[in-house]
Chimera marker file (.cmm) of the C-alpha trace (Angstrom):
<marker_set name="trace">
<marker id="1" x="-132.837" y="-103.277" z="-136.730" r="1" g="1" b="0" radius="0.5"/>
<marker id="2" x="-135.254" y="-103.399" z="-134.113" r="1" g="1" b="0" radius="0.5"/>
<marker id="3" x="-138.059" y="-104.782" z="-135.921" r="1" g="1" b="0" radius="0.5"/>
<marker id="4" x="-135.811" y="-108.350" z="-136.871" r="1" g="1" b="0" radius="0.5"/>
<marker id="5" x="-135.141" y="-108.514" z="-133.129" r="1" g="1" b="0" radius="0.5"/>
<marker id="6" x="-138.551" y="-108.263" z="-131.809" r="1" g="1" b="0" radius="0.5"/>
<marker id="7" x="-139.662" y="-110.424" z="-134.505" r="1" g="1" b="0" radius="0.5"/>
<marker id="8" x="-137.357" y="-113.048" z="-133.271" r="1" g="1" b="0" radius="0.5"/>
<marker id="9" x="-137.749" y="-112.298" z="-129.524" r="1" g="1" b="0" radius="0.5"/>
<marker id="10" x="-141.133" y="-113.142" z="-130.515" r="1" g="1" b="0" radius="0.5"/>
<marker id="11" x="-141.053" y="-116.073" z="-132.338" r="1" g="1" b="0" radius="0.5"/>
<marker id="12" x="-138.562" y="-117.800" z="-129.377" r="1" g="1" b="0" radius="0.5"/>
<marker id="13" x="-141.337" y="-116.458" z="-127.196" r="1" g="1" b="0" radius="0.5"/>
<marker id="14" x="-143.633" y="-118.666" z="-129.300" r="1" g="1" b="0" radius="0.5"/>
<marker id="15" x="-141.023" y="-121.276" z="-129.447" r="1" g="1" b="0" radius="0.5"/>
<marker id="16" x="-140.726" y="-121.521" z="-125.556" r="1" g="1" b="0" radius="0.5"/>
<marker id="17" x="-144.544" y="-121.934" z="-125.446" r="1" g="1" b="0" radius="0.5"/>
<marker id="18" x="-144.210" y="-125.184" z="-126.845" r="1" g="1" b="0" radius="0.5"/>
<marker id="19" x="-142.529" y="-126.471" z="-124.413" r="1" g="1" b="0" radius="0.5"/>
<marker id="20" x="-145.275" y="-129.022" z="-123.313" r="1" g="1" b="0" radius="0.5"/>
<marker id="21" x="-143.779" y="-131.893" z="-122.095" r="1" g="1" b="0" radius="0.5"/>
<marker id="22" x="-140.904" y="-130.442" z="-119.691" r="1" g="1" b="0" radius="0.5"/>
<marker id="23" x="-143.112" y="-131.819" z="-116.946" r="1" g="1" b="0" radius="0.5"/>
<marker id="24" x="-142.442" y="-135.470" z="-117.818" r="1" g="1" b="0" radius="0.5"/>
<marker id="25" x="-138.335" y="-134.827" z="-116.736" r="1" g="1" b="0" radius="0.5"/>
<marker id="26" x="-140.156" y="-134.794" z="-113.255" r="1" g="1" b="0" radius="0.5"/>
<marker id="27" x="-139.321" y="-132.727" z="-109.968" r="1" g="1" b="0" radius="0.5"/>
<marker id="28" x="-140.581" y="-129.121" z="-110.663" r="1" g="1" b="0" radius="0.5"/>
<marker id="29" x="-139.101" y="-128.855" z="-113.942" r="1" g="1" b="0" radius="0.5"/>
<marker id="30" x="-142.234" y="-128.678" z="-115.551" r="1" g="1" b="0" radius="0.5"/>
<marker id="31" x="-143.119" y="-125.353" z="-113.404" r="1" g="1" b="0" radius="0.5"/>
<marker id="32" x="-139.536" y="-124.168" z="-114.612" r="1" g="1" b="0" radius="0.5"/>
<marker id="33" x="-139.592" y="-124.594" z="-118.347" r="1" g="1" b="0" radius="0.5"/>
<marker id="34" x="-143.037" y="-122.811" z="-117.472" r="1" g="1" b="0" radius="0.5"/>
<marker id="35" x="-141.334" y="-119.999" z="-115.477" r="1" g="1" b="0" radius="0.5"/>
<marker id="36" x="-138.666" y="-119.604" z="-118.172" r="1" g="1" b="0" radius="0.5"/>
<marker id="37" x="-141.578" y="-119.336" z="-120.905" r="1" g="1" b="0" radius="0.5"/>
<marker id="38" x="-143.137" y="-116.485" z="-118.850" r="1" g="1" b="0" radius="0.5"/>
<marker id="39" x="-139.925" y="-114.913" z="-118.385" r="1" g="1" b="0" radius="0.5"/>
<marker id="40" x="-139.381" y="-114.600" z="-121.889" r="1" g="1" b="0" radius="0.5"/>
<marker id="41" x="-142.722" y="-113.306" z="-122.917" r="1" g="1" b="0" radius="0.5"/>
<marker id="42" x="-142.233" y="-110.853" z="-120.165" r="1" g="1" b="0" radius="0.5"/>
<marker id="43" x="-138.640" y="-109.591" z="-121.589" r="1" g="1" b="0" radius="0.5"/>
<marker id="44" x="-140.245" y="-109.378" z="-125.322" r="1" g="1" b="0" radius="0.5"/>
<marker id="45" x="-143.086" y="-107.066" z="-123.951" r="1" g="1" b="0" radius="0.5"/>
<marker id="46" x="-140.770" y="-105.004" z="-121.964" r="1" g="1" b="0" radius="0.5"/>
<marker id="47" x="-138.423" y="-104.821" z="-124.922" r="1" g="1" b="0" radius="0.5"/>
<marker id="48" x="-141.368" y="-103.992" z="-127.180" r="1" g="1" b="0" radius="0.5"/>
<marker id="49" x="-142.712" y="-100.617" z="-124.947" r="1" g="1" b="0" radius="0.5"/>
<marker id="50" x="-139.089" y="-99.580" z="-125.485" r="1" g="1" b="0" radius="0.5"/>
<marker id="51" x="-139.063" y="-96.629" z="-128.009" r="1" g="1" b="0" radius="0.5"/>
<marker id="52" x="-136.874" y="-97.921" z="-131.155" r="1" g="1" b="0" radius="0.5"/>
<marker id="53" x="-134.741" y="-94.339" z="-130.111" r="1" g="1" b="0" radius="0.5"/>
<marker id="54" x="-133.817" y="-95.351" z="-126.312" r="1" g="1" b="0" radius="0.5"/>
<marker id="55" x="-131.523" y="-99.228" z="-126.836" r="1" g="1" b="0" radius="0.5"/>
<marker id="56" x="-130.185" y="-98.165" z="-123.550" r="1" g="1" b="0" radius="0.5"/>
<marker id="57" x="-133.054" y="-99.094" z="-121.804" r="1" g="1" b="0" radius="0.5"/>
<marker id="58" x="-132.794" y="-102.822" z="-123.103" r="1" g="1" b="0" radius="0.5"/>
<marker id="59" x="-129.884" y="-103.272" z="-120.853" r="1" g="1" b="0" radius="0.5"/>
<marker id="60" x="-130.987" y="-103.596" z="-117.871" r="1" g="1" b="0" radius="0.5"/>
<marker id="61" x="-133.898" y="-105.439" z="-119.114" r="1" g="1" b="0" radius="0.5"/>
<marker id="62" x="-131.851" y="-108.154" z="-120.529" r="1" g="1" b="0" radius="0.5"/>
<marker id="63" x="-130.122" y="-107.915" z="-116.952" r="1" g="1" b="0" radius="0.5"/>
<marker id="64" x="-133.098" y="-108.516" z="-115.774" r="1" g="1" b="0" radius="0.5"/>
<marker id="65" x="-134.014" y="-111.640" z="-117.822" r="1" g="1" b="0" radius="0.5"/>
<marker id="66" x="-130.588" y="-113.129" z="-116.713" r="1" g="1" b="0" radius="0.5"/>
<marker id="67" x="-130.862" y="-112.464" z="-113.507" r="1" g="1" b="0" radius="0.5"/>
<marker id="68" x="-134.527" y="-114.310" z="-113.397" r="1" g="1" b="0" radius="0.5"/>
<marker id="69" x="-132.802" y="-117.205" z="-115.700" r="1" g="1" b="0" radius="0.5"/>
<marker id="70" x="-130.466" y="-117.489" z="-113.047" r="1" g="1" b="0" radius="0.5"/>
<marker id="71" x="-132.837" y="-118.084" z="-110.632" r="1" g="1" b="0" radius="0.5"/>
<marker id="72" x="-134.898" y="-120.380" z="-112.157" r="1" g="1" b="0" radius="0.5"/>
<marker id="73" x="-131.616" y="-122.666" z="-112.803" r="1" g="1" b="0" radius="0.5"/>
<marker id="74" x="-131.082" y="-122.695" z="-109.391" r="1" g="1" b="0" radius="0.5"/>
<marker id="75" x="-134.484" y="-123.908" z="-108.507" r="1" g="1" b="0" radius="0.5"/>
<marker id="76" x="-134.135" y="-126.596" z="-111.249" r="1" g="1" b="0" radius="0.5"/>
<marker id="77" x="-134.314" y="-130.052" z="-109.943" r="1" g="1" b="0" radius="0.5"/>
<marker id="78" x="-133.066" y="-131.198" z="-113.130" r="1" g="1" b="0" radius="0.5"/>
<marker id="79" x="-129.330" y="-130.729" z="-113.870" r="1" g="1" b="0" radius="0.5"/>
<marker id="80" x="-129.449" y="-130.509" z="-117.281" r="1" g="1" b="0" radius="0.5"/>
<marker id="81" x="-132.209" y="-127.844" z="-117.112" r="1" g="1" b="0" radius="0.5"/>
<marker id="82" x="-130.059" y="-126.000" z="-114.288" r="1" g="1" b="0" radius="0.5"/>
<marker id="83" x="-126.992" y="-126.282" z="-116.584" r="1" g="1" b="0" radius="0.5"/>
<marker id="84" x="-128.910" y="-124.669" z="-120.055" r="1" g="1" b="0" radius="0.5"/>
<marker id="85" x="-130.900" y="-122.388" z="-117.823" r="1" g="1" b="0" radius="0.5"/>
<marker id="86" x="-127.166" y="-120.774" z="-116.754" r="1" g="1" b="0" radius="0.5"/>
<marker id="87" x="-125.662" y="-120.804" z="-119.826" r="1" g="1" b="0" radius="0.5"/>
<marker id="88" x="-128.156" y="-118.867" z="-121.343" r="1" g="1" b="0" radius="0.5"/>
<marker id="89" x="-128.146" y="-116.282" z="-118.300" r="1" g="1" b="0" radius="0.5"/>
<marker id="90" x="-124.505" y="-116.486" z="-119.208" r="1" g="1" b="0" radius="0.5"/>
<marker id="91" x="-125.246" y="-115.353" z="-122.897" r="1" g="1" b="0" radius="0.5"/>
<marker id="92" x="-127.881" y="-112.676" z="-122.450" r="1" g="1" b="0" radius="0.5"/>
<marker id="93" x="-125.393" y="-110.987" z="-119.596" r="1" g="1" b="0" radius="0.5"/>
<marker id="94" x="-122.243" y="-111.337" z="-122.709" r="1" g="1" b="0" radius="0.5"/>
<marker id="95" x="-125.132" y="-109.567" z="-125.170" r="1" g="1" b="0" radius="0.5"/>
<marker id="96" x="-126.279" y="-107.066" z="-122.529" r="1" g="1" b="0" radius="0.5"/>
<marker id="97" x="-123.482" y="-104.184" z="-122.693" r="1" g="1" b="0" radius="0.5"/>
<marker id="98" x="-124.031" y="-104.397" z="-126.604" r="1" g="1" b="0" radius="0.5"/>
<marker id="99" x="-127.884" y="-104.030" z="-126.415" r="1" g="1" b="0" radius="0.5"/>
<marker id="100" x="-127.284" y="-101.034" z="-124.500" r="1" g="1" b="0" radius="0.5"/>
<marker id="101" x="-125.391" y="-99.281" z="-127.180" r="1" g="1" b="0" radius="0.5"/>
<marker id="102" x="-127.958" y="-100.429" z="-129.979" r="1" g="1" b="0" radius="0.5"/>
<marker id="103" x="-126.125" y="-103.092" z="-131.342" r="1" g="1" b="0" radius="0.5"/>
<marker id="104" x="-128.968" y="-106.113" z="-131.252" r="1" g="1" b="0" radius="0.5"/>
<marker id="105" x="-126.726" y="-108.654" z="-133.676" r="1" g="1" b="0" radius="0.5"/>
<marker id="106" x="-125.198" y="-110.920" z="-130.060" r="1" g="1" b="0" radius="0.5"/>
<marker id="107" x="-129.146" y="-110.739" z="-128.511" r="1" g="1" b="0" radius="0.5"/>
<marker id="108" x="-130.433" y="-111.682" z="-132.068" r="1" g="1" b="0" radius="0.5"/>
<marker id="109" x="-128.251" y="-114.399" z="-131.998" r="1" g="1" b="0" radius="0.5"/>
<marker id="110" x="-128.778" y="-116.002" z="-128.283" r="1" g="1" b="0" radius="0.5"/>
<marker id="111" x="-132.555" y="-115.550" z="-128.645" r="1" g="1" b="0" radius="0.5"/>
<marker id="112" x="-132.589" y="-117.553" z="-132.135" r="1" g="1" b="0" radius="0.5"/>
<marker id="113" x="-130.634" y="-120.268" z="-130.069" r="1" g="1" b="0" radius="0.5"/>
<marker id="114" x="-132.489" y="-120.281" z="-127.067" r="1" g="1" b="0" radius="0.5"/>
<marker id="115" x="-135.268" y="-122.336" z="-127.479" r="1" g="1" b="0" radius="0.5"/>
<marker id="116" x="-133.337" y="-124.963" z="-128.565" r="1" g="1" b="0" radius="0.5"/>
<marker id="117" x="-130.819" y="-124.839" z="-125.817" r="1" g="1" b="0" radius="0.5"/>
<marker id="118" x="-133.765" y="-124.526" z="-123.171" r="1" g="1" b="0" radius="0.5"/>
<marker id="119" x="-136.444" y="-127.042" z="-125.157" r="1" g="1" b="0" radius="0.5"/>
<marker id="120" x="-133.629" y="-129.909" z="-125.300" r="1" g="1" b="0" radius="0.5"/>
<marker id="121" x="-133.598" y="-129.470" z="-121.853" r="1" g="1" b="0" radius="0.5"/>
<marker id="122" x="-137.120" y="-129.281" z="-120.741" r="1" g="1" b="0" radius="0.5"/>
<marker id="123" x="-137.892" y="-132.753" z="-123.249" r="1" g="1" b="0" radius="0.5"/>
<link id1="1" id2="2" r="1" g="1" b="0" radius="0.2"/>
<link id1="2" id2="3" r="1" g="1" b="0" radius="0.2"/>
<link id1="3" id2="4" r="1" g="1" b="0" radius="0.2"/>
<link id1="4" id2="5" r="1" g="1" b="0" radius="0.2"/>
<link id1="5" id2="6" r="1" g="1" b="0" radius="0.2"/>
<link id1="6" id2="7" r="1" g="1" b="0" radius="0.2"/>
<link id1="7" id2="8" r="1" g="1" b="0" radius="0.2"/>
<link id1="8" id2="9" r="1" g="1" b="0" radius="0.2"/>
<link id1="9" id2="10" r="1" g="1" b="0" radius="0.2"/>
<link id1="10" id2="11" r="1" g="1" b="0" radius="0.2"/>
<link id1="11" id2="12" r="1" g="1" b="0" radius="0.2"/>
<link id1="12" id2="13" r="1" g="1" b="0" radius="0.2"/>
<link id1="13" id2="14" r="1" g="1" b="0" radius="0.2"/>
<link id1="14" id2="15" r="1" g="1" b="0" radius="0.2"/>
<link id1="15" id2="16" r="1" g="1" b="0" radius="0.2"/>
<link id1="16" id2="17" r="1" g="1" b="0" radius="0.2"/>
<link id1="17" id2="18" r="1" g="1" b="0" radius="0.2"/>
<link id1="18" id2="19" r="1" g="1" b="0" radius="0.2"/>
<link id1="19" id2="20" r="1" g="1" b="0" radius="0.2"/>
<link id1="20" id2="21" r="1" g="1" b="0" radius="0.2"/>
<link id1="21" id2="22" r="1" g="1" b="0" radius="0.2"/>
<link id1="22" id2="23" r="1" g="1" b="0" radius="0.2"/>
<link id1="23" id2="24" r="1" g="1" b="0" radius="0.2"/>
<link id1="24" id2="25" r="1" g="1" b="0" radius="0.2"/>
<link id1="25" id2="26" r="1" g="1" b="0" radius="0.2"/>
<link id1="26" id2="27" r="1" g="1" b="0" radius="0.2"/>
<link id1="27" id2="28" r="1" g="1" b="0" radius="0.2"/>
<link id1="28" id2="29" r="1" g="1" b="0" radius="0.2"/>
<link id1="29" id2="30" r="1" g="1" b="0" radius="0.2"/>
<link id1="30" id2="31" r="1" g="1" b="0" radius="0.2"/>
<link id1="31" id2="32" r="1" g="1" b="0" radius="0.2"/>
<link id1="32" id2="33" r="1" g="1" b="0" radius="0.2"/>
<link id1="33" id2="34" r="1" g="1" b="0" radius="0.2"/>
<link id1="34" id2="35" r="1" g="1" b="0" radius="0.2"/>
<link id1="35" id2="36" r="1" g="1" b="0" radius="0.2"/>
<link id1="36" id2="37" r="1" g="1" b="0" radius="0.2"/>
<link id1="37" id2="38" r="1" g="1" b="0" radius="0.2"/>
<link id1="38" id2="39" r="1" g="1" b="0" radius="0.2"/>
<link id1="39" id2="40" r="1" g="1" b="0" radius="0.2"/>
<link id1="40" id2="41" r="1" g="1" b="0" radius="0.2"/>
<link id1="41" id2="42" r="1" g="1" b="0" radius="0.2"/>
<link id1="42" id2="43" r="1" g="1" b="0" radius="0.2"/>
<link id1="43" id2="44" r="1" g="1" b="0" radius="0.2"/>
<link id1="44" id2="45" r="1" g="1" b="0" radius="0.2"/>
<link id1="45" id2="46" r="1" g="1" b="0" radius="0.2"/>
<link id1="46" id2="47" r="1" g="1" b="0" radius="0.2"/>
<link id1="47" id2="48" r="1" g="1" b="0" radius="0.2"/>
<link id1="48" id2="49" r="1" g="1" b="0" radius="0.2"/>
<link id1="49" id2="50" r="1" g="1" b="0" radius="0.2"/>
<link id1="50" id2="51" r="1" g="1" b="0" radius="0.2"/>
<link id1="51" id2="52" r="1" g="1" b="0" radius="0.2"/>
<link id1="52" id2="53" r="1" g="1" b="0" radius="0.2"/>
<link id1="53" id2="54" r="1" g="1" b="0" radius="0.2"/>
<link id1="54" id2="55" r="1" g="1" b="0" radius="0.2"/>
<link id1="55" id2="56" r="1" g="1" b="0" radius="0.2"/>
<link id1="56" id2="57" r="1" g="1" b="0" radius="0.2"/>
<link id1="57" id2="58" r="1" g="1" b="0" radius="0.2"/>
<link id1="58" id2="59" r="1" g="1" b="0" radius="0.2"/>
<link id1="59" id2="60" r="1" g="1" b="0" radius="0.2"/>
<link id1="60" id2="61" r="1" g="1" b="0" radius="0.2"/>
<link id1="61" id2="62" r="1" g="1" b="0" radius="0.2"/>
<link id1="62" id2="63" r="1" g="1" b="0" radius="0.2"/>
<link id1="63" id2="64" r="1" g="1" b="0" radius="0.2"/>
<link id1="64" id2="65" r="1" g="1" b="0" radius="0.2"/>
<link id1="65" id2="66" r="1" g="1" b="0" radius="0.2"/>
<link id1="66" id2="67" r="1" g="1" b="0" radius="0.2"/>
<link id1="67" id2="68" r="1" g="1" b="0" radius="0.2"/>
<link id1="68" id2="69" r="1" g="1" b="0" radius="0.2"/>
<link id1="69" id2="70" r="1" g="1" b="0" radius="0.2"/>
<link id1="70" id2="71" r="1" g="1" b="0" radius="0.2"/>
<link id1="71" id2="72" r="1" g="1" b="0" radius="0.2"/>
<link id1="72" id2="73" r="1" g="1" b="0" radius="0.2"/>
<link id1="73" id2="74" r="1" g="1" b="0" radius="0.2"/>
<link id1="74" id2="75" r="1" g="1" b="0" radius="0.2"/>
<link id1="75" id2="76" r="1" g="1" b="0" radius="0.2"/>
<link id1="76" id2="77" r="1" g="1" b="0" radius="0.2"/>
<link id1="77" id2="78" r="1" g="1" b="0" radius="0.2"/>
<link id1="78" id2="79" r="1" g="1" b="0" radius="0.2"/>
<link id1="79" id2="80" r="1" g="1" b="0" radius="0.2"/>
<link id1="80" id2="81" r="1" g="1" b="0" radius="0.2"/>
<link id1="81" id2="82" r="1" g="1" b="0" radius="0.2"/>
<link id1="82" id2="83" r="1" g="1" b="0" radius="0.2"/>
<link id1="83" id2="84" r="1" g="1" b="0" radius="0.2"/>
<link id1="84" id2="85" r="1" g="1" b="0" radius="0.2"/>
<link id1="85" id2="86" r="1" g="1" b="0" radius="0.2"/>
<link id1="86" id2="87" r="1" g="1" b="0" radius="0.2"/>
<link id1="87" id2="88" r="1" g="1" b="0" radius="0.2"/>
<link id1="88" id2="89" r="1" g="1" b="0" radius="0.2"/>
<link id1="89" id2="90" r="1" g="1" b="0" radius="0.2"/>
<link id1="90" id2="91" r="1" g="1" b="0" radius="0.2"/>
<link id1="91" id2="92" r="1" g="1" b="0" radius="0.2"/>
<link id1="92" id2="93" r="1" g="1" b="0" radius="0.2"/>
<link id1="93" id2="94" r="1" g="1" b="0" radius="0.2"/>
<link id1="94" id2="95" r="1" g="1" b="0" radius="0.2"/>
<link id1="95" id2="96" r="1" g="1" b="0" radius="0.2"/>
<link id1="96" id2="97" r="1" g="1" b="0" radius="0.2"/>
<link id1="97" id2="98" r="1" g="1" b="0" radius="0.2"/>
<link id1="98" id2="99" r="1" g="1" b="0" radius="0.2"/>
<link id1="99" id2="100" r="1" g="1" b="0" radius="0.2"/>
<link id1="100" id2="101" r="1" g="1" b="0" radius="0.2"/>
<link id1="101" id2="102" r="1" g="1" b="0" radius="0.2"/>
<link id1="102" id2="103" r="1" g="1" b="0" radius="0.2"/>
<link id1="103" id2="104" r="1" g="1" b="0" radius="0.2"/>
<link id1="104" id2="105" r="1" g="1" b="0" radius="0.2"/>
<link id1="105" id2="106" r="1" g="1" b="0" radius="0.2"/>
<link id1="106" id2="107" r="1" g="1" b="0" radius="0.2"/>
<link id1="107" id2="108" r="1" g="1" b="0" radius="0.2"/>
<link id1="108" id2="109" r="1" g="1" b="0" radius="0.2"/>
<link id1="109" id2="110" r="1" g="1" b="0" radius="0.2"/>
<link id1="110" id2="111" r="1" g="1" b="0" radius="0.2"/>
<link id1="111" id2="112" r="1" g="1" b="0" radius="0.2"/>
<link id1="112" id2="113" r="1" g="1" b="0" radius="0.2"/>
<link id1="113" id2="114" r="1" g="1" b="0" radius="0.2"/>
<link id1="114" id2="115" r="1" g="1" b="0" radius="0.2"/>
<link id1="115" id2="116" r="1" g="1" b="0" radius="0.2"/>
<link id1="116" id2="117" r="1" g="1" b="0" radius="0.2"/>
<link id1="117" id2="118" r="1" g="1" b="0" radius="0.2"/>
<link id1="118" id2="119" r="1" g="1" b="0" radius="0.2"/>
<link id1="119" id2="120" r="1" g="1" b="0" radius="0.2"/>
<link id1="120" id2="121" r="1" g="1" b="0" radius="0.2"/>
<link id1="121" id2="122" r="1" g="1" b="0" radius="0.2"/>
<link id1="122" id2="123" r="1" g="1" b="0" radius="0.2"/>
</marker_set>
């Protein structure tokens, strides 16, 4: 179980990273989609220090990554970026109490579909 979810925690970590050309939408979204890509790599390494016996302690991480997401949206210049950058917050906040109880499967499923949601908007 938690092998398949750092594996893809990872690979939308890797996703994110390509995330090049969010700085032609103009404003600061390019130093967004950036934040959002560091925010991410940050949650997978705090997520992967976590021993595979204590899933309580990836609550409040994935908290955390909300919380941040939620900031970042509201520094957005770019609505559409602000708009995926909440609903994603949204998402990881749904997943959260789960994660906390060791059930990955909602997490596993908004981190496969993040990069997509967040790399539409930062194109």
């Amino acid at each position: 179980m938690r092998y398949g979810v750092v594996a893809t925690l990872a690979g939308g970590a890797l996703v994110l990273g390509a995330l090049s050309g969010c700085g032609a939408l103009g404003g600061n979204s390019g130093q967004v989609c950036t934040d959002t890509k560091k925010a991410f790599q940050q949650y997978v390494a705090q997520v992967r220090s976590v021993p595979a016996a204590e899933p309580a302690q990836w609550r409040p991480a994935t908290e955390q990554l909300a919380g941040r997401l939620d900031g970042l949206a509201k520094q957005a210049d770019d609505a559409d970026l602000s708009k995926a950058l909440k609903a994603e917050a949204g998402k990881l906040r749904a997943a959260a109490p789960g994660v906390g109880s060791g059930d990955v499967s909602q997490l596993d499923t908004v981190i496969r579909e993040t990069p997509t949601a967040i790399g539409n908007a930062c194109d």
